[in-house]
C-alpha positions as CSV (number, residue, x, y, z in Angstrom):
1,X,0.0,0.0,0.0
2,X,1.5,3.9,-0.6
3,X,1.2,6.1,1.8
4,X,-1.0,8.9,1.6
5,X,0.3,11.4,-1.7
6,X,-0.7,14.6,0.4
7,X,1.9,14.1,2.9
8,X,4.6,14.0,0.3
9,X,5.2,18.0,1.2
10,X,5.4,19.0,4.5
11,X,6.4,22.9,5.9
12,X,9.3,23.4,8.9
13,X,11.1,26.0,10.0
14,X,14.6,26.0,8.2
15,X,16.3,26.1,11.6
16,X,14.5,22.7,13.0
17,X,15.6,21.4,9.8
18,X,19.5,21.7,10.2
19,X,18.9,20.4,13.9
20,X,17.7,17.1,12.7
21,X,13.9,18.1,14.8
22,X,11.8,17.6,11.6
23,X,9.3,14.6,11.6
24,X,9.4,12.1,8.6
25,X,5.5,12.1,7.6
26,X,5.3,8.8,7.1
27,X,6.4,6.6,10.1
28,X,7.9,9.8,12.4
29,X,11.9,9.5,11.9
30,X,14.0,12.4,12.5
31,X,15.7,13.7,9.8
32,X,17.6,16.4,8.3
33,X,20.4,17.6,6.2
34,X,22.0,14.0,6.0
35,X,19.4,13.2,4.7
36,X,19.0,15.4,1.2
37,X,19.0,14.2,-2.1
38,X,17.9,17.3,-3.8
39,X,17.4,20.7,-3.1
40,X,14.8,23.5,-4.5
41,X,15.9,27.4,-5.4
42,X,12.4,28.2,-7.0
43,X,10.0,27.9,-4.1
44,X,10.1,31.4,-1.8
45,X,10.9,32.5,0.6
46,X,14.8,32.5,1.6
47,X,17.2,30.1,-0.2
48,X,17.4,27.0,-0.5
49,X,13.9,27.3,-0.4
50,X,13.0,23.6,-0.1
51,X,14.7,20.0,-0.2
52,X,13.8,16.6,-1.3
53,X,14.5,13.9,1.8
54,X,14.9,10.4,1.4
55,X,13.8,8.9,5.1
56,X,16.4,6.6,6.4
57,X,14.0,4.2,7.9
58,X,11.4,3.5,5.6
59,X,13.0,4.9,2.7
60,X,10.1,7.4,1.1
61,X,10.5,10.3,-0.3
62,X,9.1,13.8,0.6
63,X,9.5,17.8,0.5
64,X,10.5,19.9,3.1
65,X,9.5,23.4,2.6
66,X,11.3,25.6,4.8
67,X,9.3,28.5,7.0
68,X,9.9,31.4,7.5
C-alpha cells in the first residue's frame, strides 16, 4: 500500500531542519540535512527554499519546505 500522496510535502522552520527536529511524515523518523538528495531554489521564501528527503528508515521520499 502507498502512503498517503498529500503528505509527500510538508512545511518546517529552516532552523529545525538543520537540527535534525523535523518529523518524517510517514512513520515519524527524524531527519535532516544528511538526509537530502535534492534541493529547490524556486520555491520562496529565503534560499534554498525547499529540499527533497529520502527517510532513512522507511526509505520514502518527501518535500521539506522551509518557513519562515
Amino acid at each position: 500500500m502507498k502512503p498517503d500522496v498529500g503528505k509527500r510535502r510538508i512545511e518546517a522552520p529552516r532552523v529545525d531542519f538543520l537540527s535534525y527536529k523535523v518529523k518524517c511524515p510517514f512513520d515519524g523518523t527524524l531527519v535532516g540535512p544528511r538526509f537530502v538528495t535534492r534541493e529547490h531554489l524556486d520555491v520562496p521564501p529565503d534560499p534554498p527554499y525547499a529540499a527533497t528527503v529520502r527517510c532513512p528508515a522507511d526509505k520514502e521520499l518527501f518535500e521539506v519546505v522551509f518557513s519562515a
